[in-house]
N, C-alpha and C positions, 0 to 999 in steps of 0.2 A: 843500336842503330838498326834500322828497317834493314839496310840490305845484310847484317851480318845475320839475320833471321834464316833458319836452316829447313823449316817445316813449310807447310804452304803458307800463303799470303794472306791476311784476313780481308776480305773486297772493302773496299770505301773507305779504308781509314782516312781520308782526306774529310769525311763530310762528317758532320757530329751526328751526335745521336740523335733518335726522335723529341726524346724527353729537351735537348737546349735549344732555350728560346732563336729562332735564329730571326731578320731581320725581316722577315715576310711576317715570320708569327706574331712579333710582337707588333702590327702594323693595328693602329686602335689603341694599343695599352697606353700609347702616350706619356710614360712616365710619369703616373700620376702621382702625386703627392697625397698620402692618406693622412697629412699633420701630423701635430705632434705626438708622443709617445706615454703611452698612460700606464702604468705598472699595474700586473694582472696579479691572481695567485689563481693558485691552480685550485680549483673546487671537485676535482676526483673524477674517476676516469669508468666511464658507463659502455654497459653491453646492450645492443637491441637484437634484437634474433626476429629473422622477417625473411620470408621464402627460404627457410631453411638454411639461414647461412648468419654468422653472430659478426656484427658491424661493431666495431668499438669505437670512443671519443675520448678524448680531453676535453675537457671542459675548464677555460678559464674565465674569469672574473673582476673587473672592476670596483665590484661592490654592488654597482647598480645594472649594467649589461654584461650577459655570460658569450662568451663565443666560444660554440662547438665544433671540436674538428675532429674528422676520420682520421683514426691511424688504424696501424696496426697491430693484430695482435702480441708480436712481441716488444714494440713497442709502449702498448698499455702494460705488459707487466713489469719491463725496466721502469716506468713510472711507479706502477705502483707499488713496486717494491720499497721503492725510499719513503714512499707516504706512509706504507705502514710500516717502516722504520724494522722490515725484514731485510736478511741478509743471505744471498745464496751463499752455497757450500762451495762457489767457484766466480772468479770474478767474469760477470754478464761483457756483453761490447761496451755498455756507455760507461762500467767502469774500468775498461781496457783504455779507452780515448782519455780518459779523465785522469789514470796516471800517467798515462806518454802526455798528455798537455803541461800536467805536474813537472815529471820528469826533465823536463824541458823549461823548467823554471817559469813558467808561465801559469795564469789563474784564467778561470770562466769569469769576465768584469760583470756583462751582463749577454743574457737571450731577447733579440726583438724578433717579432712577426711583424713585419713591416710592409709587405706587401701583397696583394691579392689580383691574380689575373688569370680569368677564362675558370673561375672555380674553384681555385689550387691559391691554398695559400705561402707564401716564401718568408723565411726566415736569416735571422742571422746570430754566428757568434761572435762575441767579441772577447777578445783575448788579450791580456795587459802580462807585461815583463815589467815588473819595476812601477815605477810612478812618470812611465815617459812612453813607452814603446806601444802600441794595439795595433794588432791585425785584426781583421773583420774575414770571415768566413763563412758563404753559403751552407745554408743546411736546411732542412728537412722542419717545420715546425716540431714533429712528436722528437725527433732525436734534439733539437735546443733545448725544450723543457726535461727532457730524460737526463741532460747533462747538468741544466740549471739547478733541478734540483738535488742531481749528486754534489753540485759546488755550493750552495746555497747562495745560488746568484740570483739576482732580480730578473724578471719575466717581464717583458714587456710588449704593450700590441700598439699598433696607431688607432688612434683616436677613431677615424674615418673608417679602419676596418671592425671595429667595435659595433661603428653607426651600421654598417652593412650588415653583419649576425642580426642586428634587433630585428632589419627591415625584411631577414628573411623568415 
């Protein structure tokens, strides 16, 4: 409880943080519906090195449109550890998450990228108990696929933010 807190106060905890959308910000995003959901695989994960600073991607795939997204660095190498099917000497975070989700009698069902706004694209996991139960949980596109592929779960992006990669 706040008041059994013994050290200082931290200011603002009433207000969230910068990073969540609040009701100003999302004024325009409208809810937009990016259709349906088209199942991606991941085509391998690129460095570009440009003003002295190394930019990395995921790069997913349709078959026919790729969409590129920034992550980061430790994020391209939890990816790309499963792709080439290395194994650290120590379990990394997305396989810490992946056996507390275990742990907890739950599976990754599937990862969507489902939405895109102001730049930044959002993701989600979905997580099944059984043949009944799913939570859905905000996350991070590079941490959904970092997990998809430790579960060997389906990847998926909407259709509409696919068309968007092409157009850019």
């Amino acid at each position: 409880m706040p008041e059994e807190y013994e050290g200082d106060q931290p200011e603002n905890l009433d207000i969230p943080p910068s990073f969540f959308p609040s009701d100003s910000t999302l004024e325009g995003h409208g809810g937009v519906d990016y259709g349906d959901l088209i199942q991606v695989r991941v085509d391998g994960i690129f460095a570009h090195e440009g003003t002295g600073k190394i930019s990395y991607y995921v790069v997913v795939s349709d078959g026919e449109r790729k969409l590129p997204i920034a992550i980061g660095a430790f994020e391209a190498n939890a990816i790309n550890l499963i792709i080439e099917n290395a194994r650290p000497d120590r379990p990394m975070t997305h396989d810490l998450i992946k056996n507390v989700i275990e742990r907890l009698d739950y599976s990754l069902d599937r990862a969507a990228i489902d939405d895109y706004w102001n730049g930044v694209y959002y993701a989600k996991l979905y997580l099944r108990k059984g043949d009944s139960e799913e939570i859905e949980i905000d996350s991070r596109p590079s941490d959904a696929i970092a997990l998809a592929v430790r579960f060997g779960a389906p990847i998926y992006v909407a259709d509409g933010i696919l068309d968007i990669a092409v157009e850019d």
